[in-house]
mmCIF file of the N, C-alpha and C atoms, coordinates in Angstrom:
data_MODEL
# 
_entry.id   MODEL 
# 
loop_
_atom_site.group_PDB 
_atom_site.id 
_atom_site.type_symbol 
_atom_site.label_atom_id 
_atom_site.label_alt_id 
_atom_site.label_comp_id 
_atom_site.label_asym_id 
_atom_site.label_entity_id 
_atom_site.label_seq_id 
_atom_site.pdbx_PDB_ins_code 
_atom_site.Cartn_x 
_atom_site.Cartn_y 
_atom_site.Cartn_z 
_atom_site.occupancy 
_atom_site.B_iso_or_equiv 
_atom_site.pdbx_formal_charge 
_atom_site.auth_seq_id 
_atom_site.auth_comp_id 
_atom_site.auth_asym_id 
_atom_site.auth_atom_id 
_atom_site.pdbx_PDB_model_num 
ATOM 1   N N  . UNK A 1 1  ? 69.690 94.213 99.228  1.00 0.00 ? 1  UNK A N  1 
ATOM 2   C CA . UNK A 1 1  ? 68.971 93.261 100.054 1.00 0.00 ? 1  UNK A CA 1 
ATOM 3   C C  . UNK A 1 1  ? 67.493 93.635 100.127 1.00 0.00 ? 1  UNK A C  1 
ATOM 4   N N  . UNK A 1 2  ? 66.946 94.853 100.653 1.00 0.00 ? 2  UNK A N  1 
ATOM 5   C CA . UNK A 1 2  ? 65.550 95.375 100.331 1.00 0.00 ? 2  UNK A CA 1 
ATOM 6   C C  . UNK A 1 2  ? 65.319 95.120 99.149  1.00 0.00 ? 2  UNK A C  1 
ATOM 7   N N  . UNK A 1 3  ? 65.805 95.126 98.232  1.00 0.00 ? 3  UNK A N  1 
ATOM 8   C CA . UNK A 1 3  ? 65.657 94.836 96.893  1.00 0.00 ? 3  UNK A CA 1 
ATOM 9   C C  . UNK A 1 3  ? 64.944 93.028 96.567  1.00 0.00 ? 3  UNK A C  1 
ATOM 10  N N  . UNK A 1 4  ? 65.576 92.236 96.916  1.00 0.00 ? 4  UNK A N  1 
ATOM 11  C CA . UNK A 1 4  ? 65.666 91.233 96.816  1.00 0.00 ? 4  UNK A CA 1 
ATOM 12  C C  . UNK A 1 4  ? 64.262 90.553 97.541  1.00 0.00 ? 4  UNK A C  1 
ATOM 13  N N  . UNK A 1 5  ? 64.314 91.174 99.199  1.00 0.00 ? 5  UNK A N  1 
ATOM 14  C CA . UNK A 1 5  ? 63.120 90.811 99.713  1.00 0.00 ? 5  UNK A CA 1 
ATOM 15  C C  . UNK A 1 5  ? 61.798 91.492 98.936  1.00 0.00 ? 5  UNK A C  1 
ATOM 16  N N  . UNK A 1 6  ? 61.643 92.306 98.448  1.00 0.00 ? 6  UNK A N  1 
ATOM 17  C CA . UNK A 1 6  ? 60.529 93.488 98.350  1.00 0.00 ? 6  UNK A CA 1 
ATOM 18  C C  . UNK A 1 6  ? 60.019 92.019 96.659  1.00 0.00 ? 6  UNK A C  1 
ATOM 19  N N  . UNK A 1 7  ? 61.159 92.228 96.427  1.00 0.00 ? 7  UNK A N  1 
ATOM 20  C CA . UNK A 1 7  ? 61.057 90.733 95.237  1.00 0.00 ? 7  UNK A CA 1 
ATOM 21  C C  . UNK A 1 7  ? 60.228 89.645 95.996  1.00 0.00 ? 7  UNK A C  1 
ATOM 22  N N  . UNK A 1 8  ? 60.937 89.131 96.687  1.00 0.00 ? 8  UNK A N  1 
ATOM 23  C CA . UNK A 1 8  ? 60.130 88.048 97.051  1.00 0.00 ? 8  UNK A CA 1 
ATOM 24  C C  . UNK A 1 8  ? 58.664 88.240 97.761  1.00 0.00 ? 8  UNK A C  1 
ATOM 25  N N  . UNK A 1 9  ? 58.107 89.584 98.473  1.00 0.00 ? 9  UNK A N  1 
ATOM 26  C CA . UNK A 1 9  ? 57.135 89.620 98.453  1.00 0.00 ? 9  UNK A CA 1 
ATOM 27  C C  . UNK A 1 9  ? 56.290 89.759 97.967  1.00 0.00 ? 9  UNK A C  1 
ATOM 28  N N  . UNK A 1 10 ? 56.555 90.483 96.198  1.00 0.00 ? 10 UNK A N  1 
ATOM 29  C CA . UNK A 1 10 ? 56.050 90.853 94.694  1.00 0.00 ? 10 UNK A CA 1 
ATOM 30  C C  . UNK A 1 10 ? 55.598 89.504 94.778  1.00 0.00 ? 10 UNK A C  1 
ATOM 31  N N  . UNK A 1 11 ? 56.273 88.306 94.860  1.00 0.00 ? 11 UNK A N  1 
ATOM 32  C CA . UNK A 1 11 ? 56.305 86.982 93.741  1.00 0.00 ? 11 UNK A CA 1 
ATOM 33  C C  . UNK A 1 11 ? 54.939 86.482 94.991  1.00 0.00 ? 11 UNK A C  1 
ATOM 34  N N  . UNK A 1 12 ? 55.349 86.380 96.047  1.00 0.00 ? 12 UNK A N  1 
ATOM 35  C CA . UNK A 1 12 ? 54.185 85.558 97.194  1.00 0.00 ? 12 UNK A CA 1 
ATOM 36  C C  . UNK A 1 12 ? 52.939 86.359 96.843  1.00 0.00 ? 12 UNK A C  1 
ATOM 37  N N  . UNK A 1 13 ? 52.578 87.822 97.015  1.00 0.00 ? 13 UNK A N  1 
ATOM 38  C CA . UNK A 1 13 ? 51.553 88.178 96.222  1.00 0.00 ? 13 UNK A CA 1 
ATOM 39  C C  . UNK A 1 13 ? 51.134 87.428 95.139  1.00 0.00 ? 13 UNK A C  1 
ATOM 40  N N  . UNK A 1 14 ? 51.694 87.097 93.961  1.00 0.00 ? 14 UNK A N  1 
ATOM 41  C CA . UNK A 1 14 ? 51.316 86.551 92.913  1.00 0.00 ? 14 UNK A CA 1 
ATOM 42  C C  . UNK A 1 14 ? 51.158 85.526 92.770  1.00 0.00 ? 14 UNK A C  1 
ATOM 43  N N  . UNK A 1 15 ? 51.375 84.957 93.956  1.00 0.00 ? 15 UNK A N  1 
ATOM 44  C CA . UNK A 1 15 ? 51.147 83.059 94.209  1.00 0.00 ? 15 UNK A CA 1 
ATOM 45  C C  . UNK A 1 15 ? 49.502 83.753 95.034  1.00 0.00 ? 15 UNK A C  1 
ATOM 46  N N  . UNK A 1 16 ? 49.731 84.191 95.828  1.00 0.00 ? 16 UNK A N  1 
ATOM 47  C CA . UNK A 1 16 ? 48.386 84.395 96.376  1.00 0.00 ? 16 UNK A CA 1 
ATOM 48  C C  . UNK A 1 16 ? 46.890 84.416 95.962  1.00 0.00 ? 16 UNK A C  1 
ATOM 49  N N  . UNK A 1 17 ? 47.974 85.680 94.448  1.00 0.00 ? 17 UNK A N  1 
ATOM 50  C CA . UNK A 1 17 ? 46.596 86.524 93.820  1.00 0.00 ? 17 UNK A CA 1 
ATOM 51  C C  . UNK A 1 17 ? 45.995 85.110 92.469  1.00 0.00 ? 17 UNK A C  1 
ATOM 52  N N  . UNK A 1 18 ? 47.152 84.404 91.970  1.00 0.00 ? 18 UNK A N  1 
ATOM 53  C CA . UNK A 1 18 ? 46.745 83.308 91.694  1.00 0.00 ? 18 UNK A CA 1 
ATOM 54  C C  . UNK A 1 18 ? 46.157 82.321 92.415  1.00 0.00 ? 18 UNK A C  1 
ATOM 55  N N  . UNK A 1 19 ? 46.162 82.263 93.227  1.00 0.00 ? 19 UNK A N  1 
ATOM 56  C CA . UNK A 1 19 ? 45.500 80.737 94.476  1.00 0.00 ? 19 UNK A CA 1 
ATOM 57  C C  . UNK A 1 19 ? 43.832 81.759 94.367  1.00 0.00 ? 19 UNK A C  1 
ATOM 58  N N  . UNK A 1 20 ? 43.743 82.756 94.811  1.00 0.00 ? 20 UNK A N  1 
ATOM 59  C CA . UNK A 1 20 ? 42.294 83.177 94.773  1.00 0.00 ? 20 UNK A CA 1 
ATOM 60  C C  . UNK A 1 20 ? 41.843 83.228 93.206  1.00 0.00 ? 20 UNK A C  1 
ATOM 61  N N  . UNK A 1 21 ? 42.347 83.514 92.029  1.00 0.00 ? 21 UNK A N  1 
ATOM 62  C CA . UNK A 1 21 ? 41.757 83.669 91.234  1.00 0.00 ? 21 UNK A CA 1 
ATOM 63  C C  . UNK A 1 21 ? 41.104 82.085 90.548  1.00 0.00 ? 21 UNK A C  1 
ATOM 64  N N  . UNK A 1 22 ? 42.369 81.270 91.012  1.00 0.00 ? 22 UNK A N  1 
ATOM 65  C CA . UNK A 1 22 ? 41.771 79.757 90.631  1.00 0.00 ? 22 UNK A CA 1 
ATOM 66  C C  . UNK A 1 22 ? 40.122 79.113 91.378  1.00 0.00 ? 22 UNK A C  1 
ATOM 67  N N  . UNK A 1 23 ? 40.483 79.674 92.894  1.00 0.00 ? 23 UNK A N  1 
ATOM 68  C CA . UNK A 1 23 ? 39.530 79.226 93.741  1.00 0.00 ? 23 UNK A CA 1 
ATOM 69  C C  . UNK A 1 23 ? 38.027 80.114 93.181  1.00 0.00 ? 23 UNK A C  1 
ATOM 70  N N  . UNK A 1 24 ? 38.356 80.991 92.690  1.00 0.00 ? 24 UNK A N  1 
ATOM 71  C CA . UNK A 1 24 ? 37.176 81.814 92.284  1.00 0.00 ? 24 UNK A CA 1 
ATOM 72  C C  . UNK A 1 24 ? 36.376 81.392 90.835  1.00 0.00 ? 24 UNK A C  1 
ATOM 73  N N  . UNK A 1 25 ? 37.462 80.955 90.015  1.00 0.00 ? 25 UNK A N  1 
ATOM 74  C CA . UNK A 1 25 ? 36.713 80.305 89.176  1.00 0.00 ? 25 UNK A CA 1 
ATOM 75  C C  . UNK A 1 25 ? 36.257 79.298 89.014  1.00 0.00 ? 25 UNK A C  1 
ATOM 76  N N  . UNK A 1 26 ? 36.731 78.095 90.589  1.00 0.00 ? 26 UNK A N  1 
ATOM 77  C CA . UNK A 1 26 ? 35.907 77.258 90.818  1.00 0.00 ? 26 UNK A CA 1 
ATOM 78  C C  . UNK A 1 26 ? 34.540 77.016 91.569  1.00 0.00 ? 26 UNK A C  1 
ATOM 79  N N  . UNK A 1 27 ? 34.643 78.301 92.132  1.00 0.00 ? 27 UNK A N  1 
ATOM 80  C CA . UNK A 1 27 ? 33.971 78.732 92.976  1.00 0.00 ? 27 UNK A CA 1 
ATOM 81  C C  . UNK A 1 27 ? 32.113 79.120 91.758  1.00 0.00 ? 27 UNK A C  1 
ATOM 82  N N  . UNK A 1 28 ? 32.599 79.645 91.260  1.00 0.00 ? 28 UNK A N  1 
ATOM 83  C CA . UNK A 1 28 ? 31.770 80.408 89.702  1.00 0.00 ? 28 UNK A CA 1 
ATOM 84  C C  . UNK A 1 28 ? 31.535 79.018 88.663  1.00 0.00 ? 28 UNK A C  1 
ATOM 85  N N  . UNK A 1 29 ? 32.349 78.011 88.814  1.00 0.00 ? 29 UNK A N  1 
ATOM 86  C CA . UNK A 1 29 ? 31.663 77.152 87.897  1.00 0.00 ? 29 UNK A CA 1 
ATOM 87  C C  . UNK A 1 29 ? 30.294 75.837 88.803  1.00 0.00 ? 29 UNK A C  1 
ATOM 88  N N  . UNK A 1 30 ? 30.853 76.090 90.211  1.00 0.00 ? 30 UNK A N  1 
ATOM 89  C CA . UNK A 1 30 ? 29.846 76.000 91.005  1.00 0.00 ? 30 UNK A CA 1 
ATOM 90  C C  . UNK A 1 30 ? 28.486 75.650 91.072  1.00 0.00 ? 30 UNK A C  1 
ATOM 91  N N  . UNK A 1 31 ? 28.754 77.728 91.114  1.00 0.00 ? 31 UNK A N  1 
ATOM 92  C CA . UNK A 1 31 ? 27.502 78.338 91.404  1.00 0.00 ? 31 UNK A CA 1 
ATOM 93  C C  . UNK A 1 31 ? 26.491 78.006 89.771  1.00 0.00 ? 31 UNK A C  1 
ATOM 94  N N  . UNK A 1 32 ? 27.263 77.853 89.053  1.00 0.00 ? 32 UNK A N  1 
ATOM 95  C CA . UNK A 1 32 ? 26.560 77.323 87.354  1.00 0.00 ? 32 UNK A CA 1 
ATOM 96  C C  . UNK A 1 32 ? 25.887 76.055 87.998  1.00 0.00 ? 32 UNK A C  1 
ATOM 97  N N  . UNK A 1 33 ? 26.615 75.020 87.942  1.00 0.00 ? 33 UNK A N  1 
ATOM 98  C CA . UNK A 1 33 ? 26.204 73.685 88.175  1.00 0.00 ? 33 UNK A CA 1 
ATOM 99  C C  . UNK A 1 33 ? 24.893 74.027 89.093  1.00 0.00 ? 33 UNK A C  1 
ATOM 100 N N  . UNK A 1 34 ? 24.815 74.609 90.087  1.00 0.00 ? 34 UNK A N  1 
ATOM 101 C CA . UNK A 1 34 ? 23.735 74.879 90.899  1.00 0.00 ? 34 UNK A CA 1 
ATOM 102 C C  . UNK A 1 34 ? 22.681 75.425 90.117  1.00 0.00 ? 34 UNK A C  1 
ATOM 103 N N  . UNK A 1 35 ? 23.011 76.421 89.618  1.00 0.00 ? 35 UNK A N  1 
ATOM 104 C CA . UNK A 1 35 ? 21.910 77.099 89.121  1.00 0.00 ? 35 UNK A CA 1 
ATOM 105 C C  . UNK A 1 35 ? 21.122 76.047 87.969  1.00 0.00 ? 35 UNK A C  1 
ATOM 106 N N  . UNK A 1 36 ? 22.370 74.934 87.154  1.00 0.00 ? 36 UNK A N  1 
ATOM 107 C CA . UNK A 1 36 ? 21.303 74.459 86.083  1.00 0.00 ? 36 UNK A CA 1 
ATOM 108 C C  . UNK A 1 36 ? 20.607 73.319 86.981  1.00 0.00 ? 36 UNK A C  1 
ATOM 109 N N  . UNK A 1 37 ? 20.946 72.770 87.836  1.00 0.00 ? 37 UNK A N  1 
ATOM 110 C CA . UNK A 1 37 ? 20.319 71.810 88.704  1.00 0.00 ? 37 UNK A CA 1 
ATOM 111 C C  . UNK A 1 37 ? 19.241 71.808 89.229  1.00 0.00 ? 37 UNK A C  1 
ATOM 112 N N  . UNK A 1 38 ? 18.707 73.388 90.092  1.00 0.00 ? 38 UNK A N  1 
ATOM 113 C CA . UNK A 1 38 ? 17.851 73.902 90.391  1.00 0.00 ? 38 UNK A CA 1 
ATOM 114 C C  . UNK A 1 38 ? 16.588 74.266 89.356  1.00 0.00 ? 38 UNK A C  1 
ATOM 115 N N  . UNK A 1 39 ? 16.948 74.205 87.657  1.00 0.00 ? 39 UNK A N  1 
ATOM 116 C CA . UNK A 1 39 ? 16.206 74.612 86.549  1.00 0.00 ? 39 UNK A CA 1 
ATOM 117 C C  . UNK A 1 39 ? 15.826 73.245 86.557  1.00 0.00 ? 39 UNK A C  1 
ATOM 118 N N  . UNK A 1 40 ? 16.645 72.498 86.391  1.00 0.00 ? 40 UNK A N  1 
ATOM 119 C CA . UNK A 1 40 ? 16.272 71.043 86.345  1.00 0.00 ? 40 UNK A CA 1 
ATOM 120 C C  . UNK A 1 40 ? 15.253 70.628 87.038  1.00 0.00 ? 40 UNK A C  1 
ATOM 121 N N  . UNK A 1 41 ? 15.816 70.842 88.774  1.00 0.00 ? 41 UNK A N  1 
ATOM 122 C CA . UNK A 1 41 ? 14.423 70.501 89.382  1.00 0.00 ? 41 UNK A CA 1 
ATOM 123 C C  . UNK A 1 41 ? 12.934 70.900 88.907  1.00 0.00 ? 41 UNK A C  1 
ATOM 124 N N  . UNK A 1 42 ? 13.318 72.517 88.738  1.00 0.00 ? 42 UNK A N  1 
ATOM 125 C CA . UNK A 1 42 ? 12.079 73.263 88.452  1.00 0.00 ? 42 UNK A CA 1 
ATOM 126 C C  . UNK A 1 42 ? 11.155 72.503 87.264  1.00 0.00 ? 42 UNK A C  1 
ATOM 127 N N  . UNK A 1 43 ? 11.720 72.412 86.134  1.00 0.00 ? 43 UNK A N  1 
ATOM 128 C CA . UNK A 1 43 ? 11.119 71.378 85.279  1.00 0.00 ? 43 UNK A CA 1 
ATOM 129 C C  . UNK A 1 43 ? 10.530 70.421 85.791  1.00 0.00 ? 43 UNK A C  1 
ATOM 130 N N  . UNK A 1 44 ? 11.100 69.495 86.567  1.00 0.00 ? 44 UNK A N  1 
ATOM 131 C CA . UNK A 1 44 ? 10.707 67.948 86.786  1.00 0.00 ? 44 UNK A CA 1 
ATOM 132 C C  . UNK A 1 44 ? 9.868  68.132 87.642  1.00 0.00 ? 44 UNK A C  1 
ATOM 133 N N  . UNK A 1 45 ? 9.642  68.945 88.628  1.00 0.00 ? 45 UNK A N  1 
ATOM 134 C CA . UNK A 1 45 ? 8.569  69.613 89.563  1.00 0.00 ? 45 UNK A CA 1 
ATOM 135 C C  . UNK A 1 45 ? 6.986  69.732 88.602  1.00 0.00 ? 45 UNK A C  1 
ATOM 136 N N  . UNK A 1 46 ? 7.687  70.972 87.778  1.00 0.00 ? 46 UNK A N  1 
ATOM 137 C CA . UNK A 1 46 ? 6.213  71.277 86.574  1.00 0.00 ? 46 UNK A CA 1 
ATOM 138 C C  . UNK A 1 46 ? 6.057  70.086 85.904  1.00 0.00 ? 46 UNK A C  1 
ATOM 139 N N  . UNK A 1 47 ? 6.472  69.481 85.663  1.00 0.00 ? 47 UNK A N  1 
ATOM 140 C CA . UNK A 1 47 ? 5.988  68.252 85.078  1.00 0.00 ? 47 UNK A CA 1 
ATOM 141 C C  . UNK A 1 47 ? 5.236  67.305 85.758  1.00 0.00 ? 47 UNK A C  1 
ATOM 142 N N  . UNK A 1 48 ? 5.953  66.719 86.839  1.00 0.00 ? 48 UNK A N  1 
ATOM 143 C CA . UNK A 1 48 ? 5.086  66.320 88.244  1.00 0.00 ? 48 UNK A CA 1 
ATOM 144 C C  . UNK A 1 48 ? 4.318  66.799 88.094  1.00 0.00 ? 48 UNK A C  1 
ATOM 145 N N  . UNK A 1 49 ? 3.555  67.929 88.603  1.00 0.00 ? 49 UNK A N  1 
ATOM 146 C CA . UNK A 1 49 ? 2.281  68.433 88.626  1.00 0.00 ? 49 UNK A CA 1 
ATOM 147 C C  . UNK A 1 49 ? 1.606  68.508 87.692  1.00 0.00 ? 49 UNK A C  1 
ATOM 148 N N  . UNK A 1 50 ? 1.934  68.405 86.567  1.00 0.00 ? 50 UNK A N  1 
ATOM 149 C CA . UNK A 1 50 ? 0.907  68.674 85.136  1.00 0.00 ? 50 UNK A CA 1 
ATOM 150 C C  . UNK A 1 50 ? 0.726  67.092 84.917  1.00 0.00 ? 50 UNK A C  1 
ATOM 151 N N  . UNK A 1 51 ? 1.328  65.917 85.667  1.00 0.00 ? 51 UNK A N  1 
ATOM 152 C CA . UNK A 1 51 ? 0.638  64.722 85.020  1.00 0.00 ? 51 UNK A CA 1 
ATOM 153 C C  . UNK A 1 51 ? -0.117 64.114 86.281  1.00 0.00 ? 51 UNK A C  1 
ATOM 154 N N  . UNK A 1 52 ? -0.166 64.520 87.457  1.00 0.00 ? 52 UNK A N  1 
ATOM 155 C CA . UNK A 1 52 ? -0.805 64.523 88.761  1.00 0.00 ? 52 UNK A CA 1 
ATOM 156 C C  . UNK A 1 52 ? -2.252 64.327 88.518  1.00 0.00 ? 52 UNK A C  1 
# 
């Protein structure tokens, strides 16, 4: 019976450690989208100003 439970808490760990690893790599494709968005701005900013 310890056996069995100690199992089922192995497996809920691994639902867990999967649920964070998904959220993390959505989390990380994110922080991308942000970062090229922000380059983006930066461009369209310098540009703005150089035809000002």
């Amino acid at each position: 019976m310890c056996e069995r439970r100690l199992g089922r808490q192995m497996a809920q760990l691994d639902a867990e450690i999967a649920e964070l690893e998904r959220r993390r790599a959505m989390l990380g494709a994110y922080v991308q989208v942000m970062r090229e968005r922000s380059a983006q701005d930066e461009a369209l900013a310098m540009m703005a100003l150089r035809s000002a």
